[in-house]
N, C-alpha and C positions, 0 to 999 in steps of 0.2 A: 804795380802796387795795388793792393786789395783796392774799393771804393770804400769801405771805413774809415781810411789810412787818410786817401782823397779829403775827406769829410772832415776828418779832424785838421788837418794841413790849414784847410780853408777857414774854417770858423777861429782857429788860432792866430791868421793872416787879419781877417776883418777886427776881430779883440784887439789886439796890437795897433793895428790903424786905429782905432775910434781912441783908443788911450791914452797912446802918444800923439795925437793930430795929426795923423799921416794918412792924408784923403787917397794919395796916388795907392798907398800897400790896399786900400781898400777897395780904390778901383780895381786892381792890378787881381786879387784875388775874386772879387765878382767876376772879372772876365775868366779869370784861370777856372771858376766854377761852372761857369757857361760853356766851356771849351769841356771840361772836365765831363758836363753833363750829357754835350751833344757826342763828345766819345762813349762815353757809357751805352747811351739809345743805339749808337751806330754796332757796336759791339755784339748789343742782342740780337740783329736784325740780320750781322752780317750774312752766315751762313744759314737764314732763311729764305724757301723757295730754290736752293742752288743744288743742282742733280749733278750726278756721277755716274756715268754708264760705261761699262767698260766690255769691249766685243772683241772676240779673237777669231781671227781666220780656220784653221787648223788647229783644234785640239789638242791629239794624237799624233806623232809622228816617229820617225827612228834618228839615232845618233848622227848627226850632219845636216840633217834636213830645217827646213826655217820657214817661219810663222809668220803672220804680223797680226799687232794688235791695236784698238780703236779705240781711244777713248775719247769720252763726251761730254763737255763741261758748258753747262746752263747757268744762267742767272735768272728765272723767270719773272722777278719783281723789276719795280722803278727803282730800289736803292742799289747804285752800283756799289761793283765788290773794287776797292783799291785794290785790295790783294788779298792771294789766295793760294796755299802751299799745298799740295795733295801729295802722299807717300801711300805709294800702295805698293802692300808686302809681295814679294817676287821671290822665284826659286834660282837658286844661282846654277839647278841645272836646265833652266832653259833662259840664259841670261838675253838682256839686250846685245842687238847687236855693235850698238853705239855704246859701250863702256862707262860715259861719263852721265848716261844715265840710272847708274845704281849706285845706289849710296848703301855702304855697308849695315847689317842690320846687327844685334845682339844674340838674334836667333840665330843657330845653325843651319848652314846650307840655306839660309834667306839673304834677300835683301830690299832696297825700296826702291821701286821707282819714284822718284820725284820729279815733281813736277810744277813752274811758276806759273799763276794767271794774274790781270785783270781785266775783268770782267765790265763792259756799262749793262743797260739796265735792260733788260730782255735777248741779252745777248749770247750765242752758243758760240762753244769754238771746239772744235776737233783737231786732235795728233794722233799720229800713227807713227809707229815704230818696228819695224822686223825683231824679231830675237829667233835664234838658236838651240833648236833639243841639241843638247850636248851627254846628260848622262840621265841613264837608265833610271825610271822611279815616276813614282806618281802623286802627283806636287800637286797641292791646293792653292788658288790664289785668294790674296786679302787676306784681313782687312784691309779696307785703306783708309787711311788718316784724313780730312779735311781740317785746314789751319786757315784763321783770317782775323781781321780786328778792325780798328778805325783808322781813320787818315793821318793820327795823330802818332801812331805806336804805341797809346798808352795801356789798352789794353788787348787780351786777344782771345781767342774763342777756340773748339776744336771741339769735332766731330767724329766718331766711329764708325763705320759703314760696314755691316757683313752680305759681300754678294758674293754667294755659293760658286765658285766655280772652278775649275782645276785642269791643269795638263799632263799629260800624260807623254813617258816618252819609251817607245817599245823596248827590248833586247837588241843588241846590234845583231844582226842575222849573218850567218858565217856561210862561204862557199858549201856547197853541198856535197861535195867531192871530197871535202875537210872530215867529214864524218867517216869517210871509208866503209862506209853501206854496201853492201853485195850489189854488185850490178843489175843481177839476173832477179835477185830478190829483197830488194831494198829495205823494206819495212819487214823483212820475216813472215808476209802472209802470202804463198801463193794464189792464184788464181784458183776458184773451184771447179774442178772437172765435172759437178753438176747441178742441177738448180737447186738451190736451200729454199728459197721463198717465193712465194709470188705474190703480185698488188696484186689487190683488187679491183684497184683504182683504176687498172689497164688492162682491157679486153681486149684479146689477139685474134677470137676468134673461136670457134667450134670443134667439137669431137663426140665423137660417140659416147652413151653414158658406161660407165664402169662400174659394176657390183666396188661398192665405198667410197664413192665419192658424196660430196657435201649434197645434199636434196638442193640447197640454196642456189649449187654452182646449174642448177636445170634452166636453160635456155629455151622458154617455153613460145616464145615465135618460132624458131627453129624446129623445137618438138612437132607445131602445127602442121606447117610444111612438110617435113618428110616423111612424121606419121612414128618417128622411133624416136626416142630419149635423145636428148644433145645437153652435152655439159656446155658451159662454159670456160674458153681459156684464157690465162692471165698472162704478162707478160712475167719473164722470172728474175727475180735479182737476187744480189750475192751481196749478203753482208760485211762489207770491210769498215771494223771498227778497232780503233787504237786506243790506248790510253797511255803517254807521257807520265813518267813516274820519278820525279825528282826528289835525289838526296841532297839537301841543302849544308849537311855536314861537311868541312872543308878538312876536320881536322881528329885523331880517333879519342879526342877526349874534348867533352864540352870545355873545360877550365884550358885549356890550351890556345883557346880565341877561336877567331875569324880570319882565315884568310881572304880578303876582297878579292882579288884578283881570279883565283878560281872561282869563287863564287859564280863572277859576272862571266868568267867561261862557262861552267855549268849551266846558267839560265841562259847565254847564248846559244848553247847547242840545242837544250832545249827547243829554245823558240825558232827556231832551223829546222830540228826536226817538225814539229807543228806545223811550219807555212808550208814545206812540201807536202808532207802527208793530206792537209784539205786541197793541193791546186793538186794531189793527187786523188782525187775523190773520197778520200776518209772520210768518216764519222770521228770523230778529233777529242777525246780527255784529257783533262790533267789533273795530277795528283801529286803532293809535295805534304812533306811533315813540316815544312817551315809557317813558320807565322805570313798573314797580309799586314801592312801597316794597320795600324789600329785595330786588330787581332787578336786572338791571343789562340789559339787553334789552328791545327793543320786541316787541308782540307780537299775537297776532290769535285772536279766538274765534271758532268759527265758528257759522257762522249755525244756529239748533235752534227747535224748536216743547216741548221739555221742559216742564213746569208754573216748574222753577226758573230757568228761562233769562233770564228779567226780574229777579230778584233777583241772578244772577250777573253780568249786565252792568252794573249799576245798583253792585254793588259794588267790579268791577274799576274803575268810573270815580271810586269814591269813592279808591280808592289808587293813580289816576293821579298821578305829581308831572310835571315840567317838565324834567327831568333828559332827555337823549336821548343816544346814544351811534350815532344815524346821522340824515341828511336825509329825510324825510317822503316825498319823490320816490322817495328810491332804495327806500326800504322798502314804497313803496305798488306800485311796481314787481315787487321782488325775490318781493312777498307774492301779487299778481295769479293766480298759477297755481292757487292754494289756495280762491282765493274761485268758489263755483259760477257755470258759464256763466251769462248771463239775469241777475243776480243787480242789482239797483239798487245802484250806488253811491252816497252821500253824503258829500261831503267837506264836511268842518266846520274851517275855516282863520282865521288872524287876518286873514292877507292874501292873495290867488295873486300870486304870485311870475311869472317868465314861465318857469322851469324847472318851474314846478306846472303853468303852461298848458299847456306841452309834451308833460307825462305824461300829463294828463288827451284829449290829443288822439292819444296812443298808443293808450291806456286804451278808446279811443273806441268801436277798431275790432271788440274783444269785448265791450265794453257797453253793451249799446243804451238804457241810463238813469242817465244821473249827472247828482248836483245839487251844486253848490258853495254854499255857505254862507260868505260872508266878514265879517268883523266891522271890515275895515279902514275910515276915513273917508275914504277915495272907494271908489268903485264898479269892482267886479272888470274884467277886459279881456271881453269876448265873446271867447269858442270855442266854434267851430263843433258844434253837436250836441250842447252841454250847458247846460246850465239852469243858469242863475245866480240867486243871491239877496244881496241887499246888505244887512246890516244893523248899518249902523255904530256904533260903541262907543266911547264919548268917555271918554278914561280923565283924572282931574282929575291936574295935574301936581304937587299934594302926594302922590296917592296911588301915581303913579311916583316920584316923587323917594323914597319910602318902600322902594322894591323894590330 
């Protein structure tokens, strides 16, 4: 009940008493006021000084795999907390692993961890709890709620906390054998039968100078010594760069929906193909006309040798939705000038379309290695100079009927 509520209660208790001679109604509400007061004070106070820290072991991880996380509750003042109810919002794709700690939320795909304390008066206490990445997406955690009041129940208090922080949980990764990849030539790019580039960065050693080479590449200790021109030689590498080209369309007309189920195949093969490609020393892209959560744009990373570049891709795919705001085509098109010359294509599709064909035989004429990946149940059309793979995805008509 409000304290105006309190207030008038009171002062109507003492009137009554003094009017009809009733000393005890007027003790009876001086103490109820004093009780009343000392809950009010307690009320303000409660959730002052009292911290919230919350720590996760593992961020990032893939479907099956399990976490824990730490949280940290303070009282650093003398007034203890009788109690104290904390709900902090959770994703129910990396649920506890203890059940009975989530309490359902009204948000979608949320829930809350809840939590009882109390607390004396400079006193911390920690819980830890495992949970489980179970599905694919990248989940923000918090707010969470702090609740508390006086020793009395009469009134109570409540807090909002935003600490930035989120899980992430990969693409489940599929046998690599499942893709049905050429053996001899897995990715579409041979080996080059001669040197494309050299570092500079790596010197192998000396050779004689050659009418057009670099003045820069003159090895002039060397020059001194034998008295004739010495270039410099470098060691030589060979550019293998990919870019992953995801059609996030499930279905050949927007108003027909979403199928989930392919989707998550799609960005599973995907992110399959990716993790071998880098343990296979790639330079790694991706590109997708689908929206990122809170997006609203397709968009394209580009191909890197970074140490994190496997965890950035792997994560962009985890907050791919199905959402698009242009055609696969036009976008795989529009994006074409950005992806480096040489570079392998792989298109990863539900179906090719004959407007997909079309691009891809555009696409042709600057890429001398693209491979389609289709999941439709028949078998892509042949175009000429590209490499097809079929591998059809029987989706059951409860689990469309569902989408």
């Amino acid at each position: 009940m409000p304290i105006d509520r309190w207030i008038a209660l009171l002062v109507l208790f003492i009137i009554a008493g003094a009017f009809f001679g009733l000393p005890e109604l007027v003790a009876f509400a001086t103490t109820l006021g004093v009780i009343v007061g000392l809950a009010r004070l307690w009320q303000r106070h409660a959730l002052r000084q009292v911290s919230y820290q919350r720590r996760i072991s593992y961020r990032r991880g893939f479907p099956g795999e399990s976490s824990e996380a730490q949280i940290d509750v303070a009282n650093h003042k003398r007034l203890p907390v009788i109690w104290m109810r904390t709900s902090d919002s959770w994703p129910t794709g990396a649920p506890p692993q203890d059940a009975t700690l989530m309490a359902p939320s009204h948000l979608p795909e949320r829930g809350w961890v809840v939590n009882q304390y109390s607390l004396r008066w400079q006193q911390r206490v920690t819980r830890r709890f495992p949970f489980q990445f179970e599905q694919r997406g990248v989940y923000p955690l918090g707010p969470v709620k702090l609740e508390s009041g006086d020793p009395f129940g009469l009134f109570e208090t409540e807090r909002e906390e935003e600490q930035s922080d989120r899980l992430v949980v990969f693409p489940q990764l599929l046998p690599l054998k499942t893709l049905r990849l050429n053996a001899d030539d897995p990715f579409g790019d041979r080996g080059a039968r001669r040197r494309l580039f050299e570092d500079p960065t790596q010197p192998m050693g000396v050779r004689d100078y050659q009418p057009g080479d670099d003045f820069r590449r003159i090895h002039w200790p060397a020059t001194a010594r034998t008295g004739a021109l010495q270039a410099r030689v470098f060691q030589p590498v060979t550019a293998r760069v990919m870019v992953v080209c995801v059609n996030v369309a499930t279905t050949h007309h927007i108003w027909e929906g979403v199928v989930p189920p392919m989707l998550e195949q799609l960005i599973s093969v995907s992110a399959t193909m990716i993790y071998h490609a880098v343990q296979d020393s790639y330079s790694v892209g991706l590109l997708s006309n689908g929206n990122l959560k809170r997006a609203d744009q397709p968009f394209l990373v580009s191909p890197g040798r970074a140490a994190s570049q496997l965890g950035t891709l792997l994560e962009t795919l985890a907050g791919l939705t199905a959402y698009t705001t242009i055609p696969f085509e036009n976008y795989l098109l529009r994006a074409a000038p950005r992806i480096p010359l040489g570079a392998t294509l792989m298109v990863v599709t539900a179906f090719v379309t004959p407007t997909l064909a079309e691009t891809l035989v555009q696409l042709k004429r600057y890429r001398a290695h693209t491979t389609v990946i289709s999941l439709d149940e028949e078998a892509p059309p042949q175009i000429p100079g590209v490499q097809s793979i079929h591998m059809p995805f029987v989706v059951k008509d409860e689990e469309h009927a569902a989408s």
